[in-house]
N, C-alpha and C positions, 0 to 999 in steps of 0.2 A: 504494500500500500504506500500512496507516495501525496505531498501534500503541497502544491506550489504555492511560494508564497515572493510578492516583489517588495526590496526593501525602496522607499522613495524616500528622497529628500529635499524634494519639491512636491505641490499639490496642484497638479491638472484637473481642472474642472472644465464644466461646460455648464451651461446654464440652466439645463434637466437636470443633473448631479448635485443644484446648491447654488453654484456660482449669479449672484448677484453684484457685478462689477459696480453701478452706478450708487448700492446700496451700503456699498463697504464702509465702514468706521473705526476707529479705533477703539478699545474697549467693547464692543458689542460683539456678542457670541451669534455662530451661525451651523444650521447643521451642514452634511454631507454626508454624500452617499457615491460609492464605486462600484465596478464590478470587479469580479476578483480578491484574492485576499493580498494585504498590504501592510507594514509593517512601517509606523513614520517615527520619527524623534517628535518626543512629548518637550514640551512648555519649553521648547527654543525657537526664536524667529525662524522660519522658512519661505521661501519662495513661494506666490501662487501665481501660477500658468492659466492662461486661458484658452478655449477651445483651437485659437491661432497661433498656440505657444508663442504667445506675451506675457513676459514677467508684467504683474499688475499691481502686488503688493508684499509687504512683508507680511505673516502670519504666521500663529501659535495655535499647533492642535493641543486641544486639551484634552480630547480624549477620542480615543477611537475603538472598535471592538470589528472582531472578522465575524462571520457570520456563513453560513454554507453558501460559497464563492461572490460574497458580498462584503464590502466595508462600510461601516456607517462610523461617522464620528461628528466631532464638536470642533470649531477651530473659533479663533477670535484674531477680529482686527489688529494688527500691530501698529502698520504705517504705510503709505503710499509710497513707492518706491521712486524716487528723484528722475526727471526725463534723461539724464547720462548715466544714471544707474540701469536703467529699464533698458535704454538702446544700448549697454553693451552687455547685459546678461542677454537680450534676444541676440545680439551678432554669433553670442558665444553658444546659444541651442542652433544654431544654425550652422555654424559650424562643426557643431556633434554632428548633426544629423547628417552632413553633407559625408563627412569621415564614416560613419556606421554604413550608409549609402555604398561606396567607394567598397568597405570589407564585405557587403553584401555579395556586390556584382562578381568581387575575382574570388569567391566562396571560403570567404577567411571565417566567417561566423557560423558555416557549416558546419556540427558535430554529426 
């Protein structure tokens, strides 16, 4: 028996899952919900992503729990992320993805 589980240290949402970009605050707790189970760091700022993978803010899950192949949790406002913070963490997903792309194609990520 086998149990996947992804460690994240960022929180991608979309707007079904929780994500209310326009409605963020600081101090104000907000649920979510994923699919899959997921493993985040509790009560440290982290990144949240949005459906565009744009960093949008800083935020602190407070709690989270798995659930059979679901994650629901609690996260709260930290802070709005400064516009040269935000444009160089998206440069820097963009350049993941282009590198993971890249090990894709010549089947380096093939097990």
């Amino acid at each position: 028996m086998d149990f996947k589980v992804e460690f994240n240290w960022a929180l991608k949402l979309k707007p079904e899952n929780g994500l209310k970009e326009e409605e963020l605050e600081a101090g104000k707790t907000y649920e979510f919900w994923k699919s899959g189970n997921r493993i985040y760091p509790l009560n440290i700022p982290i990144d949240l992503i949005n459906q565009n993978w744009e960093a949008v803010a800083k935020i602190i899950i407070v709690e989270f729990k798995n659930l059979e192949n679901r994650c629901l949790g609690e996260i709260q406002g930290d802070k709005a992320l400064r516009r040269g913070r935000k444009e160089n963490f998206n440069r820097l997903l963009e350049r993941n993805r282009a590198n993971n792309q890249r090990q894709k194609d010549i089947g380096f990520l093939e097990c």
